[in-house]
C-alpha positions in Angstrom: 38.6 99.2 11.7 36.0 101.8 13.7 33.8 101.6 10.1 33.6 97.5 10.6 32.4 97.4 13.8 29.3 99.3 13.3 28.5 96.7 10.6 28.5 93.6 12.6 25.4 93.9 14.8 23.7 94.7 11.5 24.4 92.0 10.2 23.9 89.6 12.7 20.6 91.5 13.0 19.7 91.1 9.5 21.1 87.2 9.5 18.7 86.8 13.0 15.7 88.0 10.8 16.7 86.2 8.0 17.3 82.9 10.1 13.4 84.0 11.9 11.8 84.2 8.4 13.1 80.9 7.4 12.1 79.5 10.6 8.6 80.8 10.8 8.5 79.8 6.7 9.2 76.3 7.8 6.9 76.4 10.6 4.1 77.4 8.2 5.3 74.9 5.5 5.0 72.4 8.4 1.5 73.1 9.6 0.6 73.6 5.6 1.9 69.4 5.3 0.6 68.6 8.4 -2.4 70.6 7.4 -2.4 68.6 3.4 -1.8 65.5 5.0 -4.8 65.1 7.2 -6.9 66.7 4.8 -5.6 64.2 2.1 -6.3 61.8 4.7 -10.0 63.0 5.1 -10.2 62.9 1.5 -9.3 59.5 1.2 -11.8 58.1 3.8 -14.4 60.0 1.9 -13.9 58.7 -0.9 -13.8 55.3 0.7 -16.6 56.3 2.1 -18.7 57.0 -1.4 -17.2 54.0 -3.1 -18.4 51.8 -0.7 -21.7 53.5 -1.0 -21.3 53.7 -5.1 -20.4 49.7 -4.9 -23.9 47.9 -4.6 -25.2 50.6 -7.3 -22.6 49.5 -9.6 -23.4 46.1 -8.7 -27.4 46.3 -8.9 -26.8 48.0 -12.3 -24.5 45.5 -13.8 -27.1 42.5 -12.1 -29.8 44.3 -14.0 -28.0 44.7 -17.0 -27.3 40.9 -16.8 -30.8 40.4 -16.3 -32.2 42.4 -19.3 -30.0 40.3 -21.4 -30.9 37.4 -19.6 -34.6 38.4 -20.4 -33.9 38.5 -24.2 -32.3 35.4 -24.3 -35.3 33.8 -22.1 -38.0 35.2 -24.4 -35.9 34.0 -27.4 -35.2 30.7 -26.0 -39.2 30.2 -25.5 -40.0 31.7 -28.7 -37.8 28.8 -30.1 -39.2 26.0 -28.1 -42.8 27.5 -28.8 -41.4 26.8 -32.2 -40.8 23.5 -32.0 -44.3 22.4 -31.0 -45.6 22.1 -34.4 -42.9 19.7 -35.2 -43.0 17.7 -32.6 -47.4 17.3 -33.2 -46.4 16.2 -36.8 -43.7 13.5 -35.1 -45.2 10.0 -35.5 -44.8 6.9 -33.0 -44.2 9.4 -29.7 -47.7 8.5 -28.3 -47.6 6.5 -25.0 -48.8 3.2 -25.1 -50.3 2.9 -22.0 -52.2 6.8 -22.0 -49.8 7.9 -19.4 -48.1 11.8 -18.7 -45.8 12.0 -22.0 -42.0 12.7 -21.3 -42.8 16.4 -23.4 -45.5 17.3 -21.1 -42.8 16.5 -18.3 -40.3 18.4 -19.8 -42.3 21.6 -20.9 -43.9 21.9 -17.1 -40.4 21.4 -15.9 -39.0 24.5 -18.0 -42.1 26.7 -17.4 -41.0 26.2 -13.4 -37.7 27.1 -14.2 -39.1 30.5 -15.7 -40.8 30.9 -12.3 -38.1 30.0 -10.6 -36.0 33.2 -12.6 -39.1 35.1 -12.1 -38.7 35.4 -8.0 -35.2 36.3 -8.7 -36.2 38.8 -10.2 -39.2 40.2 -8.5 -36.5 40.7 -5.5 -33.8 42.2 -8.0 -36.4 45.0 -8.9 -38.4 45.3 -6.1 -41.3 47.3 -7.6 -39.7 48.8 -10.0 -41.3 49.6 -13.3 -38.8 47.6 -15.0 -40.0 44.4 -12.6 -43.7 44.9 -13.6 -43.1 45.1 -17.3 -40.5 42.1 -17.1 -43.4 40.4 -14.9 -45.4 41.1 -17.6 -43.3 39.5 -20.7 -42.4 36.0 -18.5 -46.7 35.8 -18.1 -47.3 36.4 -21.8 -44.4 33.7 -22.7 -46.1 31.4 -20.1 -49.6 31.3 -21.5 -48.4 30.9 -24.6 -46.6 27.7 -23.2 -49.1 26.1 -21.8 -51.4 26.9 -24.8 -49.1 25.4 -26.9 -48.2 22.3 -24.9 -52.2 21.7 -24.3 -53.1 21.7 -28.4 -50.1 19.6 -29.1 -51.4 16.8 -26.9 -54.7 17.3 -28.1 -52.7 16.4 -31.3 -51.4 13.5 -30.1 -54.6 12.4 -28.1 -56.0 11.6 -32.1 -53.2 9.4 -32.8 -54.6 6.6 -30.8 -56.9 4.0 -32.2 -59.0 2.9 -29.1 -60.9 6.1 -28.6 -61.3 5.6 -24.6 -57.0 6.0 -24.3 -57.2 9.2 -26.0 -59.2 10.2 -23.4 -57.2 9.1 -20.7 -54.0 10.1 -22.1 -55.7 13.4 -22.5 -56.9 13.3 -18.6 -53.6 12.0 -17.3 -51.7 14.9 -19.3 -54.1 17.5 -18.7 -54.2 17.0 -15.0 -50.6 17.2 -14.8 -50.8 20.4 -16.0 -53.6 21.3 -13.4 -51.6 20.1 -10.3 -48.5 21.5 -11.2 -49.9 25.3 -11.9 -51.6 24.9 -8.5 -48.6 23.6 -6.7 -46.4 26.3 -7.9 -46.2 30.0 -8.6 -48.0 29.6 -12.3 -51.6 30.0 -10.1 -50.8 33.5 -9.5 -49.9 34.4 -13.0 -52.5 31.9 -14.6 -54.9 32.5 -12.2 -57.9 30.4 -10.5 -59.7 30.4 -13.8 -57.6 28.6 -15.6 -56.9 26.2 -12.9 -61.1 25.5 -12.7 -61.5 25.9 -16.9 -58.8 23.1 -17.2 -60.1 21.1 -14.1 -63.4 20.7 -16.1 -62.0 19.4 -19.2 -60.2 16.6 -17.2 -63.4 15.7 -15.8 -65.0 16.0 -19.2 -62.4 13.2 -20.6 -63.2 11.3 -17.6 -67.4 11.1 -18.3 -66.1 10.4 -22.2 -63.6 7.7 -21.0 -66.9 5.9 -19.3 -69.3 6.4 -22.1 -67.2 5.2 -24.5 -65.5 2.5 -22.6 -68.5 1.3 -20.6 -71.5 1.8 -22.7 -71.4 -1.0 -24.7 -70.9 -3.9 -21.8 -73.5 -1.5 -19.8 -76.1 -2.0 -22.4 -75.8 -5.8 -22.5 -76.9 -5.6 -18.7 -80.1 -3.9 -20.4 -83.0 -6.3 -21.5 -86.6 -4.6 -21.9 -89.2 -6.7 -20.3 -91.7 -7.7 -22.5 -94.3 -8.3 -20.0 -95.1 -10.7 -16.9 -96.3 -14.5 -17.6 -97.8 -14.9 -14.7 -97.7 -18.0 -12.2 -97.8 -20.2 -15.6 -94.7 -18.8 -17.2 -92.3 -21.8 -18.3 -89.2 -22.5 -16.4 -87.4 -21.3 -19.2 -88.7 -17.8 -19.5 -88.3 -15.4 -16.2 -91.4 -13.6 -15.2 -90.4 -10.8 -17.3 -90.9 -12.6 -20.2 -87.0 -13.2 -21.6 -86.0 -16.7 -22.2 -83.1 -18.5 -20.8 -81.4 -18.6 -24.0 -81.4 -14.9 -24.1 -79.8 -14.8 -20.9 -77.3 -17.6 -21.4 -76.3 -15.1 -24.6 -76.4 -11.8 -22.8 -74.0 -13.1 -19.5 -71.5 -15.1 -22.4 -71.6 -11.9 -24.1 -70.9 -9.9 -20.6 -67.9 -12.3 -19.5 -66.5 -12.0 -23.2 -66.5 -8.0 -23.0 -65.2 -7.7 -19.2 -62.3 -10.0 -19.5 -61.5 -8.0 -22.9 -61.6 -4.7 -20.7 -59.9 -6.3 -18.0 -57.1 -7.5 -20.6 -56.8 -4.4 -22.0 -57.3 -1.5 -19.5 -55.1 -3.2 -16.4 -52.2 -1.8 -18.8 -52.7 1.6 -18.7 -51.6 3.6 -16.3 -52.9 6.7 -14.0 -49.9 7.8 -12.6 -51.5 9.8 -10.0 -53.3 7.7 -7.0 -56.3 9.9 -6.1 -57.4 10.0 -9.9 -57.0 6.5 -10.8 -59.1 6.0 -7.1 -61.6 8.6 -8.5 -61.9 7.1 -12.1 -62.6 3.5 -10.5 -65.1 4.2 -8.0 -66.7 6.4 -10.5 -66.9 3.1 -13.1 -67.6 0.9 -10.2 -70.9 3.2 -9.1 -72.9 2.8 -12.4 -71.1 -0.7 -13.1 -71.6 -3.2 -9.9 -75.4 -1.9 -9.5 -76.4 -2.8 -13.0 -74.4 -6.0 -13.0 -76.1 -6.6 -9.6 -79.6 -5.5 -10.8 -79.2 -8.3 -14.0 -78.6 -11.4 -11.8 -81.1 -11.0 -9.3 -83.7 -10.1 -12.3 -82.0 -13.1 -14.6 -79.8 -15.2 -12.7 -82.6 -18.0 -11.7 -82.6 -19.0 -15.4 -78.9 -20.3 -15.5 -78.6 -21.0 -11.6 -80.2 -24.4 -11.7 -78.3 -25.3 -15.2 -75.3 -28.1 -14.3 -72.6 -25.4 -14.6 -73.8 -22.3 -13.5 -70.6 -20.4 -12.8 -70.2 -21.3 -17.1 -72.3 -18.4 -17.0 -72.4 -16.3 -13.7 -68.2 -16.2 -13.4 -68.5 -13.3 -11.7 -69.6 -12.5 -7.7 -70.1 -8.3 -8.1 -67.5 -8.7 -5.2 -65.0 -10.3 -7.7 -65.6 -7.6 -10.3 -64.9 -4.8 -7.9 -61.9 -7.0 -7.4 -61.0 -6.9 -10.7 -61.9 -3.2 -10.9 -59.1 -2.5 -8.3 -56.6 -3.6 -11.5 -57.4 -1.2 -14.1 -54.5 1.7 -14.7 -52.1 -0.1 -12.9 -49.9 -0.3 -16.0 -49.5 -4.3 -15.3 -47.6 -6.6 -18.3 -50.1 -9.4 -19.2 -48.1 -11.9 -17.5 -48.7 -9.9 -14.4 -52.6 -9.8 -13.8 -53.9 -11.6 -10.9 -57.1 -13.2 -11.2 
């Protein structure tokens, strides 16, 4: 009995430091979760943190993947359509009747836009990025070879027409179509002011043909050499240049015969665009009323005192600037006003 007492206090001693370990164990274990649990938490807004950082990288590198391929299918799908110039040149019956923009031209200056309009997309996608200047560079080369292509197959179909003064309008209706789209949109910057003024020149060149060939003939009919003065004893039949009243009477039938052929004819074509068809007419109208002018008050005295004058004088040089007003309005014969 005296050896067991002894032993209690030790053991309660060694049970108290036994129960302190555990508890100081636990206290550390606590502080060590506590501890892992707000650094896990850390660690988790972290990598929140870098994800949302990682995100528009991963999504600027899969929207520049996309655009690569995008770019390859671009390049291939002008490739093809560069392709199928050719076969459209060799295509018969697909010239417009009345000279105006064909529906290709439309359509191939429409898709070149679109190009553009992918091109801004991605200037801003790649900034100024290498990549950007060399895809730049690819959409500009596809371009030129566009509009190359699309300007030697009209100039195919400009030979398909019989009446040589339409080809030249359809080729100055087409052409400057071409011209006012580049400079309306961003095409000037990659074509450039050159081409714009090169181009700009061969629509005025088809212009200067379309009078020469369509006005030269009824131009020289206004154009009698004088043979000479027959003084105050000249007949009444022959004018005081020396041509006869016969001639005359031949030259204005021949005049009235040629207009109202031109008339006929040209008020069915068609200049779409206003300030060219304006520009075209007062540029006929300049070299056309002053000669017509010139002939009747140099011949007009040897038909004026005939029974029927207006037989051969039908026209005032008012009423034929009139009639000017009509031409490339693309009216049906049943429509022209007189």
């Amino acid at each position: 009995m005296e050896r067991t007492g002894p032993g209690l206090p030790e053991g309660m001693e060694a049970l108290s430091r036994q129960a302190s370990a555990l508890r100081e164990a636990l206290e550390r274990s606590e502080e060590n979760t506590q501890g892992m649990v707000a650094a896990l938490g850390s660690f988790d807004s972290r990598v929140s943190a870098i994800e949302a950082s990682i995100r528009p990288a991963q999504v600027r590198t899969q929207a520049i993947t996309m655009a690569h391929e995008n770019i390859d299918r671009t390049i291939e799908n002008a490739e093809a359509i560069l392709a199928q110039f050719d076969i459209v040149r060799r295509q018969n019956g697909t010239n417009m009747q009345n000279g105006t923009v064909h529906p290709f031209t439309l359509e191939v200056i429409k898709y070149v836009k679109s190009l553009l309009d992918y091109q801004s997309t991605l200037k801003i996608l790649f900034q100024q990025s290498e990549t950007g200047s060399e895809t730049e560079s690819q959409l500009a080369v596809v371009i030129m070879k566009i509009m190359q292509a699309l300007q030697n197959n009209l100039n195919g179909k400009s030979k398909q027409y019989k009446d040589p003064a339409l080809s030249h309008i359809f080729l100055m209706n087409n052409l400057h179509y071409m011209v006012t789209s580049v400079r309306r949109s961003q095409a000037k910057d990659i074509l450039g002011d050159d081409w714009i003024q090169r181009h700009g020149k061969i629509v005025q060149q088809n212009a200067n043909q379309y009078k020469r060939v369509a006005w030269a003939r009824i131009l020289q009919t206004l154009t009698i050499q004088a043979t000479g003065g027959t003084g105050s004893s000249a007949p009444s039949d022959v004018s005081s240049s020396g041509v006869s009243r016969s001639m005359i009477k031949e030259r204005f039938k021949s005049f009235n015969a040629q207009f109202e052929e031109l008339h006929a004819v040209q008020s069915q074509w068609t200049i779409p665009d206003q300030e060219l068809r304006d520009n075209l007419r007062l540029a006929v109208a300049e070299v056309f009323l002053p000669a017509y002018r010139s002939f009747i008050n140099r011949f007009g005295n040897l038909v004026q005192r005939e029974k029927n004058p207006h037989k051969h004088i039908k026209h005032s040089p008012e009423a034929l600037e009139q009639l000017l007003g009509q031409f490339f309005q693309g009216q049906q014969v049943g429509e022209q006003k007189h």
